[in-house]
Structures are given as structure tokens and as C-alpha cells.
N, C-alpha and C positions, 0 to 999 in steps of 0.2 A: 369251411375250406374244401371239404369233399365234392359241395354243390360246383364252388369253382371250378376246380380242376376236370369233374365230368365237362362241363361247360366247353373249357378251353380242347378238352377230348373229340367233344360232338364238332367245336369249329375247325379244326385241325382236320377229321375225320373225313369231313364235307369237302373241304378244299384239294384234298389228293386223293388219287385212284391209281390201283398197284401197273404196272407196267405193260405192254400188249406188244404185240407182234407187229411188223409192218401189215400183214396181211388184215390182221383184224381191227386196224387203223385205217386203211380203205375201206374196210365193210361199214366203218362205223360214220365216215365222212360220207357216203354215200347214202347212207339213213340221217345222216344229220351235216347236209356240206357247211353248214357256219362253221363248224371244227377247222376245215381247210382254208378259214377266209386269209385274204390276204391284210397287210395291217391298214388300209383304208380302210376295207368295209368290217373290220373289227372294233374299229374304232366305233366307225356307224354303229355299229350292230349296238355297241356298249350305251351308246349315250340315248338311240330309239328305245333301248330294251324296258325304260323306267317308265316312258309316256310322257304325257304331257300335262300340263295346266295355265289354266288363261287365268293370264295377267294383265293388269292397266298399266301401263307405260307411255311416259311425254301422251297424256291423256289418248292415247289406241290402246284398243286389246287385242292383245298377241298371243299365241300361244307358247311356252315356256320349255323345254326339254327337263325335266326331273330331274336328269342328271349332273346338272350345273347345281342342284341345292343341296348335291351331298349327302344323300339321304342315306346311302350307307353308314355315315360316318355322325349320322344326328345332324348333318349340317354343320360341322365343322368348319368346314374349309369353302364353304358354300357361296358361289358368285351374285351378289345380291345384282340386280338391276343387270343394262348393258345389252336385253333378251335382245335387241333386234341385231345387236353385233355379234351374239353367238349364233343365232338363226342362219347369220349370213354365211357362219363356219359353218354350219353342219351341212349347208345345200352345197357349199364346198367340197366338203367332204365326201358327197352323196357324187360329187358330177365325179371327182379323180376316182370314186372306186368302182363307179361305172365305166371305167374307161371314156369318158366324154371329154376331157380334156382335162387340163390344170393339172396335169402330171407334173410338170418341170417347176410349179409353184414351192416356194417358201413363205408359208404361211408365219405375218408379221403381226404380233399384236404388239399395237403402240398408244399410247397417252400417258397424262401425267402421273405422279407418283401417287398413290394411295386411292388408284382405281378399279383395286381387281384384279390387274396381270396375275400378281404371285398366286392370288388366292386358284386363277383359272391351272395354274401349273399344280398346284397343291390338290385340286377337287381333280383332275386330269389321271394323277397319281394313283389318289385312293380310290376313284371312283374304276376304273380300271383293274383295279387289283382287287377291289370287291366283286367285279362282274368276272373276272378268272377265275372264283371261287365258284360260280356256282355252274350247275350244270350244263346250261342254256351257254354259258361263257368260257370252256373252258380250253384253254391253249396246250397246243403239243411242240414238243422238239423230238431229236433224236440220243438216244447216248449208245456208245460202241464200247464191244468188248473183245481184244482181238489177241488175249492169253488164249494160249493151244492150238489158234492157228497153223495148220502146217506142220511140219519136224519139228521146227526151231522151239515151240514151244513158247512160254512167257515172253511178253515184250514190255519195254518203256514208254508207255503210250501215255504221254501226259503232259498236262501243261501247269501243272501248279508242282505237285513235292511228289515222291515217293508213295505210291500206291500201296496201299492195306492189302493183302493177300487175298481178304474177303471181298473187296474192293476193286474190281478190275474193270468196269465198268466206270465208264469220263462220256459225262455229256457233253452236247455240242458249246461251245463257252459264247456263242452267238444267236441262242433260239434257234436252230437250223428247222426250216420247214420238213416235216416230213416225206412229203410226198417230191421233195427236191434230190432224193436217194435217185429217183428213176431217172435211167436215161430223157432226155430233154423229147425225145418223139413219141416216148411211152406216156411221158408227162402232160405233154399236149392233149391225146384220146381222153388222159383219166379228167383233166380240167374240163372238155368237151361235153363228158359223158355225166361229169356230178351238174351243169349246167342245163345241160338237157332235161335233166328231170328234175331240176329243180326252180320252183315258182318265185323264188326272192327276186324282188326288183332291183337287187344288185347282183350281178355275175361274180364268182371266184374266177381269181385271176392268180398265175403263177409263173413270175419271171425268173427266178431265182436259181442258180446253181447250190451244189453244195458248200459248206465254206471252206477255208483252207484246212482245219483240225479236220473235218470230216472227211471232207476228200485225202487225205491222209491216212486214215484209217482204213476205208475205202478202198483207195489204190494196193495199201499193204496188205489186204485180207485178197482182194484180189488176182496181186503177182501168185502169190502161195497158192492159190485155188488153182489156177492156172498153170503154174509148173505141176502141181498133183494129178494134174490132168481130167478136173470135172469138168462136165458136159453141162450141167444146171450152175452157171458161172453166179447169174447176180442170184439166184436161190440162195447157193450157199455163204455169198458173202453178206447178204440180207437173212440170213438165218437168225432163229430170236437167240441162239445161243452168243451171237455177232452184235446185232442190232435190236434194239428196243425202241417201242416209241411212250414217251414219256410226257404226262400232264406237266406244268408247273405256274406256280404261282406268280402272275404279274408285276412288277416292282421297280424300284430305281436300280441297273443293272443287270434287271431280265425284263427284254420286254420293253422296257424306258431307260433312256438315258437324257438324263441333265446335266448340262456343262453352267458350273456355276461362276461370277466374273471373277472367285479365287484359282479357280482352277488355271494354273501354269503347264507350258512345256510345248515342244513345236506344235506348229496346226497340226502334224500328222497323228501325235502323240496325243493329243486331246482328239483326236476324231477316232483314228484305232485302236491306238495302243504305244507300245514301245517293245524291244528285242530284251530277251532277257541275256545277257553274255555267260554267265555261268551255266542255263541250262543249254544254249547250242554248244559247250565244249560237250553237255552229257549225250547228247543226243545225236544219232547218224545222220547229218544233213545232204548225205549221197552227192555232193558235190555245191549243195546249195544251202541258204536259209531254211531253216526247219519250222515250218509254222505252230510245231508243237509248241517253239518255244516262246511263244510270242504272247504277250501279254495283252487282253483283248478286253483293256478296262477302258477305250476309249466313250466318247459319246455316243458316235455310230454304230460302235461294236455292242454299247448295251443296250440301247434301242431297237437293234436290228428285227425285223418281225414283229413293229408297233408305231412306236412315237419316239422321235430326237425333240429334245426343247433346248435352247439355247438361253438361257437365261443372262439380263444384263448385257445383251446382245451387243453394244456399243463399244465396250472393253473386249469385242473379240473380233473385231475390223477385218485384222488378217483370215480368222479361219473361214470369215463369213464367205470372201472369195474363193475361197479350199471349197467352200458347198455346192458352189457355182453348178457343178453338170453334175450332182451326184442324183437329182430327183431325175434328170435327164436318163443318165447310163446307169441310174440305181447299181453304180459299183463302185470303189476305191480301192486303191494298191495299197499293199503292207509292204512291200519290196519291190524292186524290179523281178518280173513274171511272177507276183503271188501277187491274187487281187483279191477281193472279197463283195460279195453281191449285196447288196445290202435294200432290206424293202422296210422301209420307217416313213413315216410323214413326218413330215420337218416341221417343226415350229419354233418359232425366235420369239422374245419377249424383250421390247427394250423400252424405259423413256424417252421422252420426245429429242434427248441431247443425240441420239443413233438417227433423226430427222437431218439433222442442221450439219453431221457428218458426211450423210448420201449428201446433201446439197453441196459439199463445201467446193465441186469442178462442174457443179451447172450451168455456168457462164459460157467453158469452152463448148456447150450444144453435143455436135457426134463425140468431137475428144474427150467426154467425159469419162474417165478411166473407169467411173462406179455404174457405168450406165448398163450395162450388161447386169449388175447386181440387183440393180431396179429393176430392172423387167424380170425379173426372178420372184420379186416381191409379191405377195398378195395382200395387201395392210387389212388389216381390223382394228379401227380406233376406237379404243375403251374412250368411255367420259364418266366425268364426276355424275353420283347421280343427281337427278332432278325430280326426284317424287321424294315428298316429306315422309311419307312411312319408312320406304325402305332406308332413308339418311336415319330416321329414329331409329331403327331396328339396326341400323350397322353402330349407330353411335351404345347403344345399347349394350350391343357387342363389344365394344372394345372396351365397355365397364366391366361387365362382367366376364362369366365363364360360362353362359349360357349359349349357346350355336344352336340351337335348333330354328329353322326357318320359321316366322312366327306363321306365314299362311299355311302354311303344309303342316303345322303341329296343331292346325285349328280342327277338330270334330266334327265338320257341318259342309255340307255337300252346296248349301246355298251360296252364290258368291254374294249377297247381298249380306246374311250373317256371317260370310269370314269376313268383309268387309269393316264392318262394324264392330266386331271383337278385335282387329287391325285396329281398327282405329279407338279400341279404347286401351288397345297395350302403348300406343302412343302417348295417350294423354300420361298414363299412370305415374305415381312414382316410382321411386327408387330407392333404397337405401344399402346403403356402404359402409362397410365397418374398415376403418382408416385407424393408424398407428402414428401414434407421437415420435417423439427424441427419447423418450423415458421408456416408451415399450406398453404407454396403457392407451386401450382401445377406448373405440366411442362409435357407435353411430349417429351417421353422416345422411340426412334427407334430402334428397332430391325431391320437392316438391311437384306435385301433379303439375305436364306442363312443363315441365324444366325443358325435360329430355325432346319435346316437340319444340320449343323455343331454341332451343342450339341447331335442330334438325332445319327449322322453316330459315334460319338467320341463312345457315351454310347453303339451304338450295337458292335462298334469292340471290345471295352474290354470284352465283354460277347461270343466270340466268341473262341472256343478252336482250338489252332494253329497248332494241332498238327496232322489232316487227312488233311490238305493244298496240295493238288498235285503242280505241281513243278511251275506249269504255272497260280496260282492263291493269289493273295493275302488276308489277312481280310478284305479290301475294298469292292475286287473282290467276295470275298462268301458274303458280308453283303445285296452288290448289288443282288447274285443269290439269296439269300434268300427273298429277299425284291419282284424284279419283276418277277424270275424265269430264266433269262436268261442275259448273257451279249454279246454286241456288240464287233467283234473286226474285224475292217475293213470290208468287204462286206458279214463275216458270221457272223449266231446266233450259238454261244454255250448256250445250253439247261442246265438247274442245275440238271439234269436228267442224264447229260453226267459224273457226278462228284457223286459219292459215300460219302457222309460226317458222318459221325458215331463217332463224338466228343463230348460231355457235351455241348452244345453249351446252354448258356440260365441258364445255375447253377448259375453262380457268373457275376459281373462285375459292376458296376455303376448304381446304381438304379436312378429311374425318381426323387426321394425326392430331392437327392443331386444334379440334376442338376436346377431343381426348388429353390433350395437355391444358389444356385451359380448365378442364372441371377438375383434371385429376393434381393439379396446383389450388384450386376453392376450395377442396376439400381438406388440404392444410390448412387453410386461413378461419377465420371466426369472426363472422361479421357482427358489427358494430351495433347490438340490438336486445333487447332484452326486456323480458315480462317476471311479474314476481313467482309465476305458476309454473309456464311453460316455458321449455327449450326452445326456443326460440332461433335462439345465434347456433343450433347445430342443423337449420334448414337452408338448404339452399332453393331459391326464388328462380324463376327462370329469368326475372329481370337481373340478376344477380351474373346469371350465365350472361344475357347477352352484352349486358355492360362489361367484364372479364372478356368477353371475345374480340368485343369492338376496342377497348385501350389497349388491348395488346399488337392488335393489327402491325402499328407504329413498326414496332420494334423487334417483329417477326423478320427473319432475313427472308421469308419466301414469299414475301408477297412486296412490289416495287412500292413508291412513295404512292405513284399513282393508283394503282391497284389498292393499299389501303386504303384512299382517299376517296377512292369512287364505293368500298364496303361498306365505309362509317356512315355512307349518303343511304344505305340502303336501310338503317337501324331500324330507323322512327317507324316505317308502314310496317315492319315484323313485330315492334311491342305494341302498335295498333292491333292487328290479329291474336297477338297470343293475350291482350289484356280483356280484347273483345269475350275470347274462351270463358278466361279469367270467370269474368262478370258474367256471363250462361252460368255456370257454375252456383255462382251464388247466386242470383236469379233467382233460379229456381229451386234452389235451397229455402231460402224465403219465403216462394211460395208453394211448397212441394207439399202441404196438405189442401190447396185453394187447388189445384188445376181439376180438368173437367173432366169426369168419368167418360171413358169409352164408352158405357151404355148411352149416355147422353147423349152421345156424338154421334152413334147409331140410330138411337130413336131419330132426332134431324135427319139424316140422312134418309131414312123411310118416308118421311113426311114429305120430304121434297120430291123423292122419287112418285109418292102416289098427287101430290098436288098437279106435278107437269103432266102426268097420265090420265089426269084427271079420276083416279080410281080411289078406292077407299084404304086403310090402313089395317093391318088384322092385328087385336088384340085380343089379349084375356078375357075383354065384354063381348068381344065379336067386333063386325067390322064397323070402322067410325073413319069420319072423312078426316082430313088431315086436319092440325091445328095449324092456322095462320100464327095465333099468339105464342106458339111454342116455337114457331120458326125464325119470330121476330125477336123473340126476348134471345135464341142462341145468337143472331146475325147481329146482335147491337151489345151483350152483355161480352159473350164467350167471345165471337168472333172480331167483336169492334171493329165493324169493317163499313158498319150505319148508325146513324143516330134517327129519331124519333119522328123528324123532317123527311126523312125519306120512305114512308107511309102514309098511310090514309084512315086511318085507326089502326087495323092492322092488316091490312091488302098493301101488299106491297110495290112501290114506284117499281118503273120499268126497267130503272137500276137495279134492282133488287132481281127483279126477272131476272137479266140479261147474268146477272153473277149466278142464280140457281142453275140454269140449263149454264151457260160454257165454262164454272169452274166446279162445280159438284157433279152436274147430271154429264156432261163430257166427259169426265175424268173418269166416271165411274163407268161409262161405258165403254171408253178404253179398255179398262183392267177387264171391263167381262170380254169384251175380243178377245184381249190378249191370254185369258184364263177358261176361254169357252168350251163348254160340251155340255149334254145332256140333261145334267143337273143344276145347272149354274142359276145361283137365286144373286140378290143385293145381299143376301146377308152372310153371302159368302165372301163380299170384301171387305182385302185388307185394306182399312181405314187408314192406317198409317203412309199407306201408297199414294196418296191422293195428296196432292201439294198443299192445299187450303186445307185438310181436315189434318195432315200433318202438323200447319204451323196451330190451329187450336190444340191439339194433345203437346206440343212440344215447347212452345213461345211462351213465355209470359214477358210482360213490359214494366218498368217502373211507376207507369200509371196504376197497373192493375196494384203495385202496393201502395199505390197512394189511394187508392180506393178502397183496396179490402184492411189496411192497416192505416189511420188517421190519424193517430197518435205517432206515429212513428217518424225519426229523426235522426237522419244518419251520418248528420254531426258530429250525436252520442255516442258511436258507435263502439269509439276505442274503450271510454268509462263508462257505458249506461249507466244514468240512475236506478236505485235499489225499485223493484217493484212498478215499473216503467213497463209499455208497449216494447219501447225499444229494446228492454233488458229480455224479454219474454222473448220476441223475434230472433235477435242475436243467441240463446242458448237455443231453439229450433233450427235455427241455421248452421248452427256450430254441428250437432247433433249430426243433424244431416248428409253435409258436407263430411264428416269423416267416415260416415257408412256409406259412401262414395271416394273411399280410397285416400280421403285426407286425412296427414296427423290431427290433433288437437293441435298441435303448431301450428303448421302449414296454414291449418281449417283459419288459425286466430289471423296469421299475415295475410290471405286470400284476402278475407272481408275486411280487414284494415285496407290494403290496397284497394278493391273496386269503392267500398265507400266514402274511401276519401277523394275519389273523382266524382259520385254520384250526389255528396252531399253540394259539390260545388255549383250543378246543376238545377238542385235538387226545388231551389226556388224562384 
């Protein structure tokens, strides 16, 4: 308990810093002007501060902002996919803090439901409130204290309740910028002067007056200074005994404000505030509304000095036109003659139903009443994702309570290894501990594969079929888009080579519904059963997409037609995930026959010294290459010749033509690509090379009809006692679960592929 509480001490400690002078608040924005940014480029400053990381997206690599995955927060609230629609924000963001334009912009993020928006509002929040925490990020206001002022002595200076004696000190209830104290021509020199010596590609910029509570204070300390008759007037009214300048913590109501679609009560009332009636009876309003008294829990009003978001943006029609000129006059009234400056980036968040509302007077052309509000608009269209990891990694998510980003929580600087550990959190299982009627637990398997089989189903239906060149399927693009490139036989084709200019990402199966679809299988107990294993508490990924496709029907969010074009989509998704499937066992079966890397090494020397014509260096010293060892790997390992395509063993000019352009090319690549001073063949990675990959990785049902003769996979479900096939089937079993399979799972996998492979088998 002790370790905690220090803990929460050091967090606490770090986030606040005791109070300063106005003067020593210039000294310090002048050694450090990001303190005085304005809330564009604080925003900027927040979301650059993390850096970057390249990602594949709709098969490009992009570069990522860190700060969309939430990394303060473990990736909680983190916006999976979508990079190129945040990118478009942030160069947004970059041009309004530059003063370049798009000042009068209300930034709209729109698409359908379970694409991100809320999460972008959620990571916006925390991520902001973690970078005001530290030192690099930290945010000031003002607060006043203006007991003793003058004769009079104590005053009522306040806008909540009765002030604590020790307490005389009210900050500003709207973020008041600091440096917004100075007169407006003093403020100008000091914006000029932190600019001038300052090298950031964004300028600080300051438009803002005091707010109305401050100017209140202000004015009051002022008359009193002024009848007393001093000479240093804003000295003393700016005294630290008067004025403070104060850190504070970023948050919903400092700093951000979000209007949620419950939030009631006029536009004005939701954007500033409201009067309170009981405190202007207490308070002297000198003839007018007292801004003391005013309740500044608006949108605007807690935003002020950051971000507004507007959430649900389509149930607030009316206020939306109340924003019209505020990004323009960055001001609003609280009254007639009490205004309030207000410096926030606007952002709205609505579903596509806040589209079909701006539309509903497009017809009339200029009389469209909302046309003015459109041109205010700057849209960001979220879309459903379209790469099969990150759909796995969000569907993941919403099984469990895990948030951490799986690329950014990976160890390895390589994109090629976080790649590939990516893509084995994909395959993996799962398992779920799920509760009866009765109250008794059980785990629940999601078999390797599951969670990729729900992920590949949801990105083909969201994919438009209709820029498909002739030689690619919805599989085939889901793959380009996901790694960038697909395999087919000894070459890569690039998603580079393929033009796609479809909707891809508007419509299709959202992540809710397939989180309701597993988190319903996991109640049910399928119809199956062995006398050993648990069987009936695994779930199959064929299990998942048959549950996803019969329920389509009967989902209200998807039309007749819309189910009816998904169900079309099944077949080519349990072709791929069955294809996996069968790798799996594959090479479970044959996973003590494959061919040692040294093997594959030695070949590869051979060939390099045979085309060089030079000798090979071994143990004995140097020996010319073997023809016989080059033939027996090109017709055994590689089966890529048979016996006919030699001359004992000099090899036909087929043979040539494959040595030099798919070994000796390949490998000469990798040494450009890897070149310097030391660079030997035996420096490459063999696994880089497309042909010497598919020999370490491939095997075929031939080679187990070869290396196994007896074998019969027929048998598979019963083997006979003391059988080839009984011996294989416990090897594979074996196998396959020290690659992440139950004994369950491991028994349904091989039931499954071999009850397809036996039907071929002859």
C-alpha cells in the first residue's frame, strides 16, 4: 500500500508546479515559448511530441503520429487504422496554427458507427491531459486575488460559493491565457519578440482579451489603484500579491469541452453557460449583469485555450449554426455588452445521419439555408478498417481487456519482425472464461484462426468489388491492403502494381456485430464430442463465420441486399482461412522431414561458386562445386526438376536459366541492398530469398506421400492401433499444440483439413 500511495505522490508531484509571478511567466515563455502557444499549435505541439511509426495501410506505408495509439494510456482508447485521415488532421492543424489559413474551419469527423470517432475523442482527451502533465506540455492560466485591495479591504470575488478566509484566490473559470493580462499593444511586442527568437516552424499567435471574470477583477483592482493614486498602475494591479500565474491539468472542463447528444438547454446555455439568479441578488452588478455570476460550464466556456468537440453532432442542428462565426470572431456574448474571446479548435463528431441533414435544402442551390454551415465544414471521413490485423486486433479488443497496441507493445526495431509477431497474434487463440444461469464458470476456446476468420470475413464485405483486376480476388486485395504485397510462387507483387479507387471502407460488417456474434457462441455448445477431449468447449473459426453469415438475415443494420451481397462473400473467406488451416498441419506432419538451413546454405555456395566458375572452401580445402548435390536439392528439396531435365548430372539450360535469375539474382539483390565492406554469401538471410524461402517453409501432400507410404487419412479420425497413420497423427498432434493449439482444437484442425485431403488423396 505504501509503494502505491508514494507512486500516486511521484504522479501528482510531476503534474503540478507551485504558483509564479506574471513576470516570471514571461521569463519562462521566453526560454521556453511553447508555454504561450496558442491552442492550435498546442494541440500540434501534443500529438508531434510522441513521433512517429510506419505503418501499411490499404497496402502504402504511411507514417503514424504515436499519439493516436494512446500510449499514455497503454493504448486504451487508441484509434486503430484511418492514418491517412488523421495525417489529413494534423497538416490541418499545422496550416490554422501557422496562421495559413482554415481559421474559420469546423473540423467534421464523419462515418459510420463503430469506426473510431468516439475512440478519436476519448485518445484526444487522455492524450492531452497526459502531455499537460509533463514538462515539455505544461498549460498556464491566471487566478486573482483582490482581498486588501484599497481601504475597502475583503471583497466577494467569486463565482461558485463563499470563499474560505485562507482562500482568496479564484482562478480564471475559462483557462484565461496569461499573457492576455497585457494591454493589447504590449501583447503584440511580447508575441513578436517570443517569435523572433524562436526557431519552431509554428509561430505563437495571440488574439484573445481577458475573459469577462478576469476583466472583473482587473478593472476592480484597478479603479482602487487608481483612486489611491499610484503611478506603476498595471504593476500594482499585476502584483503576485493580485495575480498569479498558474499550471493546470488538461481535462474535460479545463482545457476541453465536450457537448454530449444528452446535454440539454438553449444554444447559449450549452456553448457558455447560464446566469445564476441567486448569486446576481449577492453580488454588485453596478447597474449591469455581473459576470461573476455566471456559470461558465458551457462547451465553449470549458474548452476555451484547447479543443471543443461536439459530439453526436446531428442532435445539435441548432447549436451547430450558433458556431457559425465563432472560429471566424473567435468570440461569443454572455449578455448584451459581456462577450468572451474564446481560442479552441472546434471539432464535431457525427454519423453519416448529420450528412443526409446538411443535404435535406440542396435542391434550393444558393437558398440553401445550411450552405453557409457547409462551407464552415472541413469533413474527415473515418472508414471501416480494411487490413485483417488491425480488424483482428480491434476484434480482440473488444473480447478482452487488453488495449495495448499490439505493434507498438512488440520489442524489435525490425518492421519485418514486428510484422511477423503481428501476424502470429493474429492467428492465435483465445480463451474466455464465460458464466452460466447457475453461476459455474468454464473455459471457452477460441481456436487458432478463429479471431483471423471473423477479422478476414468483416474486411471482405467492406471491400468494393468492383476496381478487382482480373487476377485478384477480395481476399487477394484484403491481404494487399493489410501487408502491402502478395506472394505468388517465386515473385512479390507490390499493392503498388494494382490501382484500387473503390469505396472500400463505407459499408460492411461492423466490429459490434461481430463481438455480438462470438460473445452469443460462447453461450451455445456445439454439437460435438470425443470420449477424451473437450471438444464442444472449442470454438472453430468455421463456427464463427457460419454464426456471422446466418445471422446477417436478421441483423436490422444491414438491408436485404446488403446481407445478400455478404453471404456471396463466405465461400473465398473459408477458402483462405481453411487454406491456413492445412499450412498448419502440413507442416505439423512434416515438421521433423523439412530441410536444414545448413543444407540449403551449402546449395546456395555451390551454385554461387559453379556460375563464377570458382571453387567452394571447405574443411578439406577448396573443391569445385558438386553438380550431384545441386541436382539431388533442385529435384528432391526443391521439386522444381525431375531427372529429364539433365544429362547425368550437368544441368539442361532450364536448370541454368533458374540458378542465375531465381538464386544468383536474388542473392545479389540482398547484397546491394545490404552492401559494404565485408559483405560475404554467407552473410545472407536465406529466408529473404523467395525460392529458398518456399524450401525452408513449404511442404506439399506429395512430399507426405513420399516420406510417409503407409499413411492414410481416411484413418485419420480412428487410426488403427500401431499403424503409420496412428504414429503421424500423435507427431502432429504433438506438434500442433506446441504451436499454440489445445489438444482440442489440435484434434478438430486435423479432422477438418484431413477430411478434405483424404477426398483428394487418391
Amino acid at each position: 500500500m505504501t509503494d502505491y500511495i508514494e507512486r500516486a505522490d511521484e504522479a501528482l508531484d510531476g503534474a503540478y508546479e507551485p504558483p509564479m509571478s506574471l513576470e516570471e511567466y514571461v521569463d519562462l515563455a521566453f526560454a521556453n515559448p511553447s508555454v504561450a502557444a496558442h491552442a492550435a499549435k498546442y494541440l500540434l505541439d501534443a500529438v508531434e511530441s510522441m513521433g512517429t511509426r510506419t505503418v501499411i495501410e490499404e497496402g502504402e506505408e504511411r507514417e503514424r503520429y504515436r499519439f493516436f495509439d494512446d500510449p499514455h494510456n497503454d493504448g486504451a482508447h487508441a484509434v486503430l487504422g484511418n492514418t491517412k485521415v488523421l495525417n489529413a488532421f494534423v497538416d490541418d492543424l499545422r496550416t490554422v496554427a501557422a496562421g495559413r489559413g482554415k481559421d474559420e474551419k469546423i473540423h467534421w469527423f464523419d462515418g459510420p458507427t463503430a469506426t473510431g470517432k468516439s475512440e478519436l475523442k476519448r485518445c484526444l482527451v487522455n492524450g492531452l491531459s497526459a502531455y499537460s502533465k509533463t514538462r515539455a506540455g505544461r498549460r498556464y492560466t491566471v487566478e486573482w486575488n483582490i482581498a486588501g485591495a484599497g481601504s475597502s479591504g475583503a471583497s466577494n470575488l467569486s463565482y461558485g460559493g463563499d470563499a474560505d478566509d485562507e482562500d482568496d484566490w479564484y482562478e480564471s473559470p475559462v483557462q484565461a491565457h496569461p499573457l492576455s493580462v497585457f494591454p493589447e499593444s504590449v501583447r503584440r511586442e511580447i508575441v513578436a519578440d517570443l517569435n523572433d527568437g524562436n526557431d519552431d516552424h509554428v509561430p505563437v499567435r495571440l488574439d484573445t482579451e481577458l475573459d469577462p471574470f478576469s476583466r472583473e477583477a482587473y478593472d476592480y483592482l484597478e479603479e482602487r489603484y487608481r483612486r489611491e493614486g499610484a503611478r506603476e498602475l498595471f504593476s500594482a494591479v499585476t502584483d503576485r500579491g493580485h495575480l498569479r500565474v498558474k499550471n493546470y491539468v488538461v481535462g474535460v472542463g479545463s482545457g476541453i469541452g465536450v457537448l454530449h447528444a444528452e446535454d440539454d438547454g438553449s444554444p447559449k446555455e450549452r456553448l457558455v453557460g447560464s446566469w445564476m439568479p441567486g448569486m446576481l441578488r449577492e453580488l454588485d452588478s453596478r447597474g449591469r449583469k455581473d459576470p461573476r455570476a455566471f456559470s461558465y460550464d458551457g462547451v465553449l466556456s470549458q474548452g476555451n485555450g484547447l479543443l471543443t468537440v461536439v459530439e453526436d453532432a446531428s442532435q445539435h442542428a441548432d447549436l451547430l449554426r450558433k458556431l457559425l462565426n465563432v472560429p471566424d470572431e473567435k468570440h461569443v456574448k454572455l449578455d448584451k455588452g459581456i462577450g468572451m474571446d474564446i481560442d479552441s479548435q472546434l471539432l464535431i463528431i457525427s454519423n453519416p445521419d448529420l450528412d443526409a441533414e446538411l443535404d435535406q435544402f440542396a435542391d434550393r442551390n444558393d437558398r440553401d439555408p445550411l450552405k453557409a454551415l457547409k462551407r464552415r465544414l472541413d469533413r474527415h471521413e473515418f472508414r471501416y478498417l480494411t487490413g485483417l490485423s488491425l480488424e483482428a486486433e480491434l476484434i480482440h479488443r473488444e473480447l478482452t481487456d487488453e488495449t495495448g497496441v499490439w505493434a507498438t507493445a512488440i520489442d524489435a526495431t525490425d518492421p519485418e519482425a514486428v510484422r511477423e509477431t503481428v501476424d502470429e497474434r493474429v492467428r492465435a487463440p483465445l480463451t474466455v472464461t464465460v458464466r452460466d444461469e447457475r453461476g459455474v464458470t468454464r473455459e471457452r476456446e477460441l481456436a487458432p484462426h478463429a479471431i483471423e476468420a471473423a477479422a478476414a470475413y468483416s474486411v471482405v464485405t467492406r471491400l468494393d468489388s468492383e476496381d478487382l483486376p482480373a487476377d485478384v480476388d477480395l481476399v487477394d486485395k484484403a491481404l494487399l491492403y493489410d501487408q502491402g504485397y502478395l506472394r505468388e510462387g517465386d515473385e512479390r507483387v507490390d499493392a503498388a502494381d494494382y490501382e484500387f479507387d473503390g469505396e472500400d471502407g463505407t459499408h460492411g460488417i461492423p466490429v459490434t456485430y461481430t463481438r455480438d456474434v462470438v460473445a452469443d457462441l460462447l453461450h451455445e455448445t456445439p454439437d460435438r464430442h470425443h470420449p477424451d477431449l473437450p471438444v464442444e468447449e472449442v470454438l472453430m473459426p468455421t463456427d464463427l463465420l457460419d454464426a456471422m453469415a446466418n445471422g446477417l438475415a436478421d441483423a436490422p443494420v444491414f438491408s436485404r441486399a446488403e446481407a445478400a451481397e455478404y453471404e456471396g462473400r463466405l465461400a473465398a473467406v473459408k477458402e483462405y482461412v481453411f487454406g491456413r488451416q492445412e499450412r498448419d498441419v502440413l507442416d505439423a506432419v512434416l515438421a521433423d522431414k523439412g530441410v536444414a538451413e545448413e543444407t540449403v546454405a551449402e546449395y546456395v555456395e555451390h551454385v554461387f561458386a559453379w556460375d563464377a566458375d570458382e571453387q567452394v572452401a571447405t574443411d578439406r580445402g577448396p573443391v569445385d562445386p558438386d553438380p550431384l548435390l545441386m541436382k539431388v536439392f533442385e529435384t528432391e528439396h526443391l521439386g522444381r526438376f525431375a531427372e529429364s531435365d539433365y544429362s547425368g548430372n550437368s544441368p539442361s539450360q532450364a536448370v541454368e536459366e533458374f540458378r542465375r535469375e531465381k538464386v544468383i539474382t536474388a542473392i545479389n539483390r540482398y547484397a546491394w541492398e545490404h552492401r559494404d565492406d565485408d559483405f560475404a554469401v554467407s552473410d545472407v538471410d536465406l529466408a529473404s530469398i523467395p525460392v529458398i524461402r518456399a524450401v525452408l517453409d513449404t511442404h506439399s501432400w506429395e512430399d507426405v506421400r513420399r516420406v510417409y507410404e503407409d499413411f492414410d487419412p481416411a484413418r485419420w479420425d480412428d487410426p488403427p492401433a500401431n499403424t503409420e497413420t496412428e504414429r503421424v497423427k500423435e507427431r502432429t498432434i504433438t506438434h500442433l499444440v506446441s504451436q499454440g493449439y489445445s489438444p482440442a482444437s489440435a484434434e478438430l484442425v486435423g479432422r477438418a483439413v484431413m477430411r478434405e485431403v483424404s477426398a483428394r488423396w487418391d
